[in-house]
GULUMTOR-227777 format. One record per atom (N, C-alpha, C): residue number from 1; residue in three letters; x, y negated, z. Coordinates in Angstrom, 3 decimals, padded with zeros to 6 digits. Last residue first. Example, Ala and Ser with C-alpha at 12.3 -4.5 7.8 and 13.67 -1.06 7.14 Angstrom:
2
<2 "Ser" <012.850 002.250 007.080>>
<2 "Ser" <013.670 001.060 007.140>>
<2 "Ser" <012.900 -000.030 007.870>>
<1 "Ala" <013.190 005.690 007.800>>
<1 "Ala" <012.300 004.500 007.800>>
<1 "Ala" <013.200 003.300 007.800>>
This chain:
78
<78 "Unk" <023.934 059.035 064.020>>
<78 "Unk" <023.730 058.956 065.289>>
<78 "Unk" <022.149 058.900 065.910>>
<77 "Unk" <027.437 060.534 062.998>>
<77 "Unk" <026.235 060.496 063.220>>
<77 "Unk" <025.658 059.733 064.456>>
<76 "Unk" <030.469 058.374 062.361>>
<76 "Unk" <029.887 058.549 063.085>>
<76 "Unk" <028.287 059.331 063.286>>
<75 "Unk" <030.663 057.352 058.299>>
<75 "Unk" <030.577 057.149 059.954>>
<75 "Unk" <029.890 058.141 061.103>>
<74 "Unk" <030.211 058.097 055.850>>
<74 "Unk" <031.001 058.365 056.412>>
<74 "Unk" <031.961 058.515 058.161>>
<73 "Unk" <028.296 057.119 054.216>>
<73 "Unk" <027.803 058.149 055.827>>
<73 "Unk" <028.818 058.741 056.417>>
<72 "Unk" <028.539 055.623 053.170>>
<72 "Unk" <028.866 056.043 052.159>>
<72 "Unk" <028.596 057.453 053.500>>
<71 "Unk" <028.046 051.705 053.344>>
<71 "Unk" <027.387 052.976 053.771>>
<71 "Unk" <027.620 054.503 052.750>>
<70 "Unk" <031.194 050.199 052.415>>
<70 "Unk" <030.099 050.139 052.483>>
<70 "Unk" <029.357 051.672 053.141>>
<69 "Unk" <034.014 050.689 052.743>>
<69 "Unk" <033.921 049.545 051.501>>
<69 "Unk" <032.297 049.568 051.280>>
<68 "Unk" <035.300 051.767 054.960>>
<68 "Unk" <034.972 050.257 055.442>>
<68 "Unk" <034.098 049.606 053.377>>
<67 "Unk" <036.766 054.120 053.815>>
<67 "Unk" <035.624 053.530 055.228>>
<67 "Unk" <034.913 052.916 055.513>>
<66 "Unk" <036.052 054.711 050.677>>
<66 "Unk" <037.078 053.802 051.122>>
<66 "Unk" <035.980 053.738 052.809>>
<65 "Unk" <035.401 056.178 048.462>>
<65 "Unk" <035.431 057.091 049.470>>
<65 "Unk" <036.256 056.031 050.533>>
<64 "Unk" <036.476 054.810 045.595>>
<64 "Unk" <036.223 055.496 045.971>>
<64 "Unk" <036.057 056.129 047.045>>
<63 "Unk" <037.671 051.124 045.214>>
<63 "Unk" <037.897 053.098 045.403>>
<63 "Unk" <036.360 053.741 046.050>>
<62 "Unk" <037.309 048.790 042.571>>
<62 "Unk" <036.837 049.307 043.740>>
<62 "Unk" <036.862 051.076 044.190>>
<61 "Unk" <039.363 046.147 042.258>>
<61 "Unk" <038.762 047.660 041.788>>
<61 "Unk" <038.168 048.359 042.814>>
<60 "Unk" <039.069 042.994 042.810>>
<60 "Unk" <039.972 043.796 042.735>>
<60 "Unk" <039.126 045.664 042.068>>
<59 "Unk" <037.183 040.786 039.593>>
<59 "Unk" <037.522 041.135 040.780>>
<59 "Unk" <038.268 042.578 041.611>>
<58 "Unk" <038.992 038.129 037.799>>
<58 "Unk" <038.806 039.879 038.052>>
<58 "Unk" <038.485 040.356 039.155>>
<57 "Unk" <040.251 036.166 038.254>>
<57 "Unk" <038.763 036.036 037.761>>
<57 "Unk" <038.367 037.279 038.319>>
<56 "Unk" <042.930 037.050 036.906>>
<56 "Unk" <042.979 036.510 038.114>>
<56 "Unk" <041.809 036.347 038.652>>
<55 "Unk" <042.427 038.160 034.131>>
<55 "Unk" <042.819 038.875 035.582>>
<55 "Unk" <042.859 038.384 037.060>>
<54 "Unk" <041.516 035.583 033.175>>
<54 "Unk" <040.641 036.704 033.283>>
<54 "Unk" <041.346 038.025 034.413>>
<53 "Unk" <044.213 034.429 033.233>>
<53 "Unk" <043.245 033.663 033.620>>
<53 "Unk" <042.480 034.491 034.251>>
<52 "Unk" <045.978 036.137 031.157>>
<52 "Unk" <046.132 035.705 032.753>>
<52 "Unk" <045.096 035.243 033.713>>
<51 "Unk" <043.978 035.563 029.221>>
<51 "Unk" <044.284 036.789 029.996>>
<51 "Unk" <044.687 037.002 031.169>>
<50 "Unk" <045.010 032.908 028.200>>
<50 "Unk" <043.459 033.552 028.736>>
<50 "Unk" <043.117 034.421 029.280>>
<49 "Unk" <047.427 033.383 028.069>>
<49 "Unk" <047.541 032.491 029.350>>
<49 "Unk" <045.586 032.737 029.596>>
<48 "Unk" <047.166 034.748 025.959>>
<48 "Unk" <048.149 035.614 026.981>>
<48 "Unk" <047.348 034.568 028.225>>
<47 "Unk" <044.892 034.853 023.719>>
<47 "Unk" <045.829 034.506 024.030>>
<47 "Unk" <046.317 034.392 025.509>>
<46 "Unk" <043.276 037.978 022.485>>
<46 "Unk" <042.907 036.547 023.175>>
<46 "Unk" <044.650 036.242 023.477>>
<45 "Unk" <043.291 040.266 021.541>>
<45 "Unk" <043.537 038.931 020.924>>
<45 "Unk" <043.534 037.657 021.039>>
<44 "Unk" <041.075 042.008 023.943>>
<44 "Unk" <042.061 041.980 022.876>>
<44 "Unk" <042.142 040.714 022.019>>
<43 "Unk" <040.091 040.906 026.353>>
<43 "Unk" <039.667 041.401 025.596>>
<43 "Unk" <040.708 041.014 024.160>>
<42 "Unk" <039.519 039.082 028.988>>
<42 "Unk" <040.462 039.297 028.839>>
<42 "Unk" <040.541 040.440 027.474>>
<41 "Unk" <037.548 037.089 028.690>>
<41 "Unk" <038.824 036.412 028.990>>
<41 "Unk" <040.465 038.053 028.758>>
<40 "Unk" <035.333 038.238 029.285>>
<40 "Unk" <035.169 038.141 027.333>>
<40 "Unk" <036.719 037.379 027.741>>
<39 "Unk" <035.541 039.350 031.832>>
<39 "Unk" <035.691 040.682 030.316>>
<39 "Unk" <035.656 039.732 029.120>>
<38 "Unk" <035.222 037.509 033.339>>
<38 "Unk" <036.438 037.852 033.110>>
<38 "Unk" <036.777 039.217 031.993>>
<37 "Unk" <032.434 036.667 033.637>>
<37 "Unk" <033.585 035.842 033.337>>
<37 "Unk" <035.000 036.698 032.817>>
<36 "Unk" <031.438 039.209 034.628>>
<36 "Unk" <030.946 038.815 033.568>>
<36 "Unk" <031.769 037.972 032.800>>
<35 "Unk" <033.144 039.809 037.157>>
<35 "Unk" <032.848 040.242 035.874>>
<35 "Unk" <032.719 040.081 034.264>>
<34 "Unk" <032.047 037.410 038.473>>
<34 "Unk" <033.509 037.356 038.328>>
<34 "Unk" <033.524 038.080 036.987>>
<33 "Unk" <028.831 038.524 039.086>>
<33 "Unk" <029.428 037.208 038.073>>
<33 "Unk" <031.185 037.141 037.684>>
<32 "Unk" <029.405 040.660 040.030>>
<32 "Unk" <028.771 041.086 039.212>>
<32 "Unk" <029.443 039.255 038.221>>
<31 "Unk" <030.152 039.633 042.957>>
<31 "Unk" <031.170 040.207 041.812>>
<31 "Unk" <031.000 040.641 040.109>>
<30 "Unk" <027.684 038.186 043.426>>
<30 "Unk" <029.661 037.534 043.231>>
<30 "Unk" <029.917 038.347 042.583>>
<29 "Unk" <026.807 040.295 043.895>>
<29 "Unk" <026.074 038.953 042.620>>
<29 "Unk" <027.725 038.394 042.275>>
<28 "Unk" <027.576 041.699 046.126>>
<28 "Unk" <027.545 042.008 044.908>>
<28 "Unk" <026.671 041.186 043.701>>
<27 "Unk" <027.685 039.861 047.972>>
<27 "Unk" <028.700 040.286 047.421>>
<27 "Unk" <028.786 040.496 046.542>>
<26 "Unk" <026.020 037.017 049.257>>
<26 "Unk" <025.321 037.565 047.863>>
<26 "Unk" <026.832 038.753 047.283>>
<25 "Unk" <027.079 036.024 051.547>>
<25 "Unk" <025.401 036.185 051.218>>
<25 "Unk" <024.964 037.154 050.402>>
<24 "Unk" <029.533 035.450 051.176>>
<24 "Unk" <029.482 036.080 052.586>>
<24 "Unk" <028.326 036.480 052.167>>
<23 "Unk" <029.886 034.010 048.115>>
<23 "Unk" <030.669 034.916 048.489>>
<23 "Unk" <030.205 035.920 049.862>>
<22 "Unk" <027.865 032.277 048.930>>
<22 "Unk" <027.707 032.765 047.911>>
<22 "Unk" <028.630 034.132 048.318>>
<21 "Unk" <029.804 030.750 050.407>>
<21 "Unk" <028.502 031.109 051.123>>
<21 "Unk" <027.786 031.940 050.383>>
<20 "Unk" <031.771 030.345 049.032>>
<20 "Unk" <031.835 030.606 050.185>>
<20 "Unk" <030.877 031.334 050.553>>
<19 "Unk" <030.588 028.402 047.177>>
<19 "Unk" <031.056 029.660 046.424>>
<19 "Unk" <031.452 030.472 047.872>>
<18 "Unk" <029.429 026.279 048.437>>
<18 "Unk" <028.728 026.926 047.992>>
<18 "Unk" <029.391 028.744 047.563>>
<17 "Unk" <032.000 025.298 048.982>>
<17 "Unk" <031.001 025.520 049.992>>
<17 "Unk" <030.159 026.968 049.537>>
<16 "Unk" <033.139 024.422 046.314>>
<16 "Unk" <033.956 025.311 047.353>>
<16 "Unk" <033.035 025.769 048.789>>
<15 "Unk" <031.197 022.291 046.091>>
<15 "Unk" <030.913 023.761 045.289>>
<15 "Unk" <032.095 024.652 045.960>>
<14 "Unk" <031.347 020.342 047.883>>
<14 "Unk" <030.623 021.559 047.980>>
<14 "Unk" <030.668 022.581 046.911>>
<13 "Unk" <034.241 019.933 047.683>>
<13 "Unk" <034.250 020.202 048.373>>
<13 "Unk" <032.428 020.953 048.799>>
<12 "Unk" <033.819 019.345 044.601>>
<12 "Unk" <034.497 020.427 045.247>>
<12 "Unk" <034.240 021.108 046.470>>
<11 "Unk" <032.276 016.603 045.585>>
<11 "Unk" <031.232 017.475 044.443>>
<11 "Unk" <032.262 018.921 044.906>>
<10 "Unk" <033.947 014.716 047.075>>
<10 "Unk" <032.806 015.633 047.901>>
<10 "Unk" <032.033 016.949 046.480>>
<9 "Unk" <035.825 014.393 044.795>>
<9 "Unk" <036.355 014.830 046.432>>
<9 "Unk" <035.218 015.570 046.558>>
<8 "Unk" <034.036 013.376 043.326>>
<8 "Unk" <034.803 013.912 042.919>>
<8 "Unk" <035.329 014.851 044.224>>
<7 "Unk" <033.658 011.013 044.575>>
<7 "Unk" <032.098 011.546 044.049>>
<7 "Unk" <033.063 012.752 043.774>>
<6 "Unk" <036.020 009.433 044.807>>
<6 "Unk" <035.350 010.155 046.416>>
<6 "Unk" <034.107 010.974 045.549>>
<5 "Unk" <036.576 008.644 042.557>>
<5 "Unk" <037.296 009.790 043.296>>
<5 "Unk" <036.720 010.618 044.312>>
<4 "Unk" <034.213 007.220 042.205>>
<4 "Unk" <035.152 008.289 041.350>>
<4 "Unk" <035.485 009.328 041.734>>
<3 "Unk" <035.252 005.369 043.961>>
<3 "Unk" <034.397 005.677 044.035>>
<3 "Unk" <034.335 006.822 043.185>>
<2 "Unk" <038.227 004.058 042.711>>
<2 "Unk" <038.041 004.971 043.918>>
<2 "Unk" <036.361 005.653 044.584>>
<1 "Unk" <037.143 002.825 040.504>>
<1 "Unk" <037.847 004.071 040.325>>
<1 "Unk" <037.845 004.903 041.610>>
């Protein structure tokens, strides 16, 4: 059983790796996938705690005209 555990321990501990590195590498794949997960979770008739789920999945919204939220030439000429 404790072998189990440890196959268990390390399998998280890389897919918590992976989703990391995924996350710093690939932004917009990440978010494009959160997406994908979280529109059939949260879509009318689904039950409340699936919804909860799918908002949390969600990734935040993205503004408009934000400084820092990518090349928008808002910076500096140079």
């Amino acid at each position: 059983m404790s072998l189990l555990l440890q196959y268990a321990i390390i399998a998280l501990a890389v897919l918590l790796s992976a989703w990391g590195v995924a996350k710093k590498q690939f932004p917009g794949g990440v978010r494009k996938l959160r997406v994908a997960i979280a529109l059939p979770l949260l879509r009318e008739g689904k039950p409340a705690w699936l919804r909860s789920i799918g908002r949390r999945v969600a990734p935040a919204t993205r503004t408009s005209g934000s400084a820092c939220g990518g090349c928008d030439n808002c910076g500096p000429e140079r």
